[in-house]
N, C-alpha and C positions, 0 to 999 in steps of 0.2 A: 504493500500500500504506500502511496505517495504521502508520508506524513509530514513533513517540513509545512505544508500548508495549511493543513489541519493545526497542527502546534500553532503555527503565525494566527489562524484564523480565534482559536481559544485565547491568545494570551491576548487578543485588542479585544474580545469581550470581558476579559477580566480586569483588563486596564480603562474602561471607559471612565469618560471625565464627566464627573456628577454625578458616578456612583453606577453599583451595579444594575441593569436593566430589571424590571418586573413580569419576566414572562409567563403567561401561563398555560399549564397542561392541561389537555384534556383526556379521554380515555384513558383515566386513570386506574378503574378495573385492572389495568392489564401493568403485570408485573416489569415490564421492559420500561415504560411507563416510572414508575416508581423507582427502578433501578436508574435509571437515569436525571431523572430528579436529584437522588442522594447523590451520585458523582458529579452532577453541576453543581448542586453547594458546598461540596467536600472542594471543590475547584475552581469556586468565585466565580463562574461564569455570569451566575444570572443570581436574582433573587425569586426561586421559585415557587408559583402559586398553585396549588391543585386545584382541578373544578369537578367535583360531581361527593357524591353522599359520605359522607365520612364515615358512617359505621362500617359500608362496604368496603368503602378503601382498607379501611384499618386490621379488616379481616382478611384483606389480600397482602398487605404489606406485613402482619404478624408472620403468615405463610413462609414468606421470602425475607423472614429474619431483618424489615427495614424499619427501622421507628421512624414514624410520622413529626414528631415532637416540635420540628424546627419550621417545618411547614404550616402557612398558613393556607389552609381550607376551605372554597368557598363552594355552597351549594345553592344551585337555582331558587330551588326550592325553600330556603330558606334566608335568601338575602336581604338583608335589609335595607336595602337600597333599590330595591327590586323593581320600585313603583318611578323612580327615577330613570332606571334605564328604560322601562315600558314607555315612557313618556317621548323619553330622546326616539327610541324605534318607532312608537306610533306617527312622531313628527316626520321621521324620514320617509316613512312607507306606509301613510293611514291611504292613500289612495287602493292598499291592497290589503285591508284590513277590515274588520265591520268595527272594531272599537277599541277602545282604549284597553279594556279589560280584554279581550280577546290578544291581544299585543302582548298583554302581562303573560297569557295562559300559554301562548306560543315560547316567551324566553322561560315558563318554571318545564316546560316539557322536552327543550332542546338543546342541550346542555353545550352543542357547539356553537348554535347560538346566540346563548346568552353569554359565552366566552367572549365572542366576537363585539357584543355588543361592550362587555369592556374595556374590550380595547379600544372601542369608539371611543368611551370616554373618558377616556386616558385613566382611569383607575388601574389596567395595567398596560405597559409599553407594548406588549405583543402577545402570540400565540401560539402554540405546536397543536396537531394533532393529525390523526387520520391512522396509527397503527392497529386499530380497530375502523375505524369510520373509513366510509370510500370516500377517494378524492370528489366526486359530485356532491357529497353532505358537506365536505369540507369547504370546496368552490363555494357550493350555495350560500352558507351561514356567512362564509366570509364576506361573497357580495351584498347581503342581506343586512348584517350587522355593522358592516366597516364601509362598506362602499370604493369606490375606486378616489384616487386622486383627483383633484379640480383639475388638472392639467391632463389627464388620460383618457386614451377614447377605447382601452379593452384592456381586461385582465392578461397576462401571459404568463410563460415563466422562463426559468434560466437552468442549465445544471453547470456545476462548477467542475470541468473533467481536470484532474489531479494525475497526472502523468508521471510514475513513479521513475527510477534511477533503473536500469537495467544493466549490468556490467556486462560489455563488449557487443551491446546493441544500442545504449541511451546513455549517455554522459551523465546528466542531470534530471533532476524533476524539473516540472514547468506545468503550469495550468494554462485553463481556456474556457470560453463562458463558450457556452451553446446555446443557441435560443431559435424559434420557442421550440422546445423539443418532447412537450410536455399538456401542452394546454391548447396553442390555440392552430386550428386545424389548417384554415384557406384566407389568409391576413389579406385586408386590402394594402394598396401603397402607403394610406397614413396610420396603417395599425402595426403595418410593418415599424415606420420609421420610429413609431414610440417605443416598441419591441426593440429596436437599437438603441436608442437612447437612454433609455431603462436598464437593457442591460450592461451596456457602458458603464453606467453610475454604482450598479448592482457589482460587476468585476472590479472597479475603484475600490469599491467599500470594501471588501473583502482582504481583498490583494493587499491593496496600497500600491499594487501596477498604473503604468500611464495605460488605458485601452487604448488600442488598434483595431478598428471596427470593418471588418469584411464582409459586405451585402455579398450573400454567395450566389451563386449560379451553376449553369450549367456551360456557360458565355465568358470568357473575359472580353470585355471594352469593345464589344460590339462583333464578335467573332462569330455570333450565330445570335438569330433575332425571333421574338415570341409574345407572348402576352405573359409572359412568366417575367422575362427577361424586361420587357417595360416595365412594368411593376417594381422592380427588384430597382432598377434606374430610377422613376419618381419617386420610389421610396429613401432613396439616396440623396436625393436630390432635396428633399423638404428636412431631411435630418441636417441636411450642410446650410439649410436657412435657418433651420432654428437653433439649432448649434455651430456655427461656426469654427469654434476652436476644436471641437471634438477631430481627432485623427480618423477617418471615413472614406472608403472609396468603393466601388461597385460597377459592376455588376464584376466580380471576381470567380474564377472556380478557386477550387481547394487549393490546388496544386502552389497557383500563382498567389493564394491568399499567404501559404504558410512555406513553400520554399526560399528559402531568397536568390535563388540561380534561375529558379521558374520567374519569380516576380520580376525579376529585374528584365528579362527576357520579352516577356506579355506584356507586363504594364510599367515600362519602364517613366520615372516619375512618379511613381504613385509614391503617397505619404502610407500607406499601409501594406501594398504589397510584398511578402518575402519575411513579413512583422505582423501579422495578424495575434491577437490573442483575444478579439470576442470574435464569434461567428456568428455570423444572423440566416438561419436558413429560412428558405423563400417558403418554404410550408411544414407542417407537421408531419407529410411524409420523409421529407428530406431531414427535418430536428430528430425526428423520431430512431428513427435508420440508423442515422450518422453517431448519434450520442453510442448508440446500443454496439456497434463495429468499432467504436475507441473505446467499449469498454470491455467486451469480449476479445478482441483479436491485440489490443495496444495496450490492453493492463492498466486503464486509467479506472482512477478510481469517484463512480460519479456521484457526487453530491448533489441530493438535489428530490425533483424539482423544489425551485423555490418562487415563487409567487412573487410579481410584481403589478405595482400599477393601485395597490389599495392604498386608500389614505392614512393607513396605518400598517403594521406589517402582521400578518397571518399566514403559517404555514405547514403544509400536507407532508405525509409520511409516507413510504410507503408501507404497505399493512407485514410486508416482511420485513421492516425494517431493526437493525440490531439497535443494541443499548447507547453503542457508540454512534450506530445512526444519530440517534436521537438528540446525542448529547450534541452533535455538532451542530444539527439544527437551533439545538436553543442558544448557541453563541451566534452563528448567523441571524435569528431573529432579532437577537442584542442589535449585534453591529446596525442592522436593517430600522430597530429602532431609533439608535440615535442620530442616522439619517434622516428620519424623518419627522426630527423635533426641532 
C-alpha cells in the first residue's frame, strides 16, 4: 500500500488550526464503525460523534471489547435540538413536505438524515457513512440535509489513486485524483468543468500538491473530432474563465496527459501535458474503468469515493470497507471541513 500519503493525509487532520474537526459517524451498529472511531481518537484525527441509539451501540461495542466513555452520542430520537433542525429542513424543502411535524418524523426515522442535517448546521463539521447504508441513502440524505454548494451545479466525486513504490518497476509513490469515477454518469460541459474544479481544490486539500488538470479524451488537441471531444473542449474552456490561474488543458489522452516524452510530442506547450496529477474523465464509463485498471493491474491504492460539491462535506463508504478505510475517510472529511469554513 502506498502509505506516505495516507500518513501526510492523517497528520494535516490532526494538525488543523482551530482544533480538531467534529465528524460524525453513522452506522454505528457495525463494529468496523466503532473500531475506527476508537483509532481516530487514540490518533487526534477528528473529535468523534456517534449517531444512532446508545443502548445498541453499547451492546455492540461491549462485544468488540471498545468503551464508548469518550464518545459523545447522539440519537434522532432523542435530540434535543430536534425541533431546530426540523425547522432549518422544513425551511429548505417544505415545498416536498406536508409539514413541519412531518419534517420532525422524517429526521427521528432516518438516522442519515438527521446526520446530514447537522452538518447543515454546523453543530458538527462533517460526516462518514454508508458501511452498512448504500451509496443512494447516502447520496440522498446528503442532498436532502446538506445541499450542494451556492456555487455548484451537481454533486460528483473524486478517488484519490495512491500509487505505491514498486522496486525495479516504480521508483517512488505518487498520487492522482480521478474524477468522476464514482457518481456522476453523462456530465454536461458545465458539470464537467465544476467536476475539475472541485477536484483540483479536493487534490490541493489533501496533497498540499500544485494540480495539473487533464480534461481526458480519446483526442489530443484536435487529433480526432466528436460530440464527446466538444464537450471535453467547452468544458475546458469555461474552467480557464472561471479559473484562470488553475494549470488546465484539454482535450488530452492518457498517454500525453501523464508521459512527459508523449506530452511534449502531442501537445507540445501545454502547461499540463507530461504533468498531469488530477484527471477528469469525460464520463463515468471512462472514471469508472480507469480508477478500477490502476487499481487492479498498477497496485494503487484507491481512496475514495469522496463526494464533492455539498455545502458542507459528507461522505460514502464503501459497504466493504476496512477499519482503516474508514479511518482515513474521517481525516479526509477533516481536511474537507476546514475547506469549507
Amino acid at each position: 500500500m502506498a502509505a506516505k500519503i495516507l500518513e501526510k493525509i492523517r497528520k494535516k487532520a490532526s494538525n488543523l488550526k482551530g482544533g480538531h474537526a467534529r465528524i460524525a459517524l453513522a452506522d454505528t451498529t457495525d463494529e468496523r464503525i466503532l473500531k475506527a472511531a476508537k483509532e481516530a481518537d487514540e490518533s487526534r484525527l477528528a473529535e468523534v460523534i456517534l449517531i444512532g441509539d446508545r443502548q445498541t451501540m453499547e451492546h455492540k461495542a461491549s462485544q468488540a471489547n471498545i468503551s464508548l466513555d469518550k464518545f459523545e452520542i447522539i440519537s434522532s430520537k432523542e435530540y434535543h435540538e430536534i425541533n431546530r433542525l426540523a425547522r432549518a429542513y422544513y425551511a429548505r424543502r417544505g415545498e416536498k413536505l406536508t409539514s413541519l411535524d412531518a419534517a420532525k418524523e422524517e429526521l427521528e426515522s432516518n438516522e442519515l438524515l438527521f446526520g446530514a442535517t447537522l452538518v447543515a448546521a454546523g453543530i458538527v463539521d462533517g460526516m462518514v457513512a454508508g458501511s452498512l447504508s448504500t451509496t443512494g441513502d447516502v447520496i440522498r440524505a446528503a442532498l436532502k440535509g446538506i445541499g450542494l454548494a451556492p456555487s455548484v451545479s451537481v454533486l460528483s466525486s473524486m478517488f484519490l489513486m495512491a500509487f505505491p513504490e514498486i522496486p525495479g518497476y516504480r521508483e517512488r509513490e505518487f498520487s492522482l485524483a480521478f474524477s468522476d469515477s464514482g457518481v456522476l454518469i453523462d456530465p454536461t460541459a458545465d458539470q464537467l468543468a465544476d467536476v475539475a474544479i472541485m477536484t483540483a481544490k479536493t487534490f490541493e486539500a489533501l496533497t498540499g500538491d500544485e494540480p495539473h488538470v487533464a480534461m481526458l479524451s480519446f483526442s489530443t488537441k484536435g487529433s480526432a473530432h466528436s460530440n464527446s471531444t466538444e464537450k471535453v473542449l467547452q468544458a475546458t474552456s469555461i474552467v480557464q474563465s472561471k479559473e484562470p490561474a488553475l494549470a488546465i488543458d484539454g482535450e488530452l489522452q492518457f498517454d500525453a496527459a501523464f508521459v512527459p516524452s508523449v506530452g511534449e510530442r502531442k501537445a507540445p506547450g501545454s502547461p499540463v501535458a507530461g504533468k498531469a496529477n488530477v484527471l477528469i474523465f469525460p464520463n463515468l464509463d471512462a472514471g469508472n474503468i480507469g480508477y478500477k485498471i490502476a487499481e487492479r493491474l498498477g497496485m494503487a491504492h484507491a481512496i475514495g469515493p469522496i463526494l464533492q460539491g455539498l455545502n458542507r462535506p459528507m461522505n460514502d463508504l464503501s459497504r466493504g470497507a476496512t477499519v482503516s478505510d474508514i479511518v482515513n475517510m474521517i481525516a479526509i472529511t477533516a481536511l474537507q471541513s476546514a475547506e469549507s469554513d
